[in-house]
C-alpha positions, 0 to 999 in steps of 0.5 A: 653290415646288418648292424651298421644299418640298424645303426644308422637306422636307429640314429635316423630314429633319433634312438642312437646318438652319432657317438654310438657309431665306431671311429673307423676311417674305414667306415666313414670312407665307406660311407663317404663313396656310397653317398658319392656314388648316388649323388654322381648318379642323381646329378649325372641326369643333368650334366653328365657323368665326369662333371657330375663326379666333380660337383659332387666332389666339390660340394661334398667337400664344402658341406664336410668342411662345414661341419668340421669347422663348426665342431672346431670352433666349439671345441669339438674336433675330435668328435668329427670322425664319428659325426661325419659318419652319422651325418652320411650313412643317416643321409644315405638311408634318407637319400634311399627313401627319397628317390623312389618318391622322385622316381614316381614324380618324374615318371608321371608328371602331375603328381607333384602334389599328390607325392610332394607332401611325402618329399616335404615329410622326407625332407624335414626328417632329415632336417631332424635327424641332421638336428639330432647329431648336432646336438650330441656332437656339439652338446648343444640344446635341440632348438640350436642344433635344429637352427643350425640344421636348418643353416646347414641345408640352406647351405647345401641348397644353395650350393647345389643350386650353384654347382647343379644346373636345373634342366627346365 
């Protein structure tokens, strides 16, 4: 287990490319429960946990449709297993450095912008490291994997802000 999360680390490092992770589906599935747990959680605050359960069900499945219908078009389907997985235990690793910074924020009101340029820096690291698999499993230049990133968490941001109801 120590060397898959210094795998992931090190592909959040940009170190490894997501090629270095094993083709297990045992791996990815994993991988995929753990960030489905958090997620739930994350959004259980705001609707509860059965419906949250089925947002993150639904939004889970839209983004990894995404990036296997990308790698599709490119010719790059058999790479989807690996990428996938990269994608989620990478994001897993980000999500777990983003939460105490959320924690904090929601704890004490106010200190949004002394804790925001932290969650700026946290985000636009995983824009990063989103940009830095692209790359690898689409062989494809960084300037186009990180626009392609970039799309990709626009995606996911509207999504999320479709699915999720915001709690003024």
């Amino acid at each position: 287990m120590t060397a898959l999360l210094r795998l992931f680390w090190n592909i959040c490092l940009l170190r490894q490319p997501p090629q270095d992770v094993p083709a297990s589906w045992t791996l990815f599935l994993l991988v995929l429960s753990l960030n489905l747990v958090i997620d739930s959680l994350r959004v259980s605050e705001q609707v509860g946990l059965p419906q949250a359960v089925v947002l993150i069900l639904i939004y889970s499945g839209a983004l990894l449709g995404v990036i296997v219908l990308l790698l599709g078009l490119l010719g790059h389907l058999a790479r989807a297993q690996q990428t996938l997985t990269a994608l989620l235990g990478s994001g897993l690793l980000i999500t777990l450095c983003i939460l105490p910074v959320e924690w904090v924020m929601a704890l004490f009101p106010g200190s949004e912008g002394m804790f925001g340029f932290l969650l700026l820096f946290l985000y636009v690291w995983s824009l990063i490291v989103t940009a830095h698999i692209l790359r690898h499993a689409l062989s494809v230049k960084f300037f186009f994997a990180a626009v392609l990133s970039l799309g990709y968490f626009m995606l996911s941001f509207r999504l999320a802000s479709l699915l999720i109801p915001q709690v003024g």
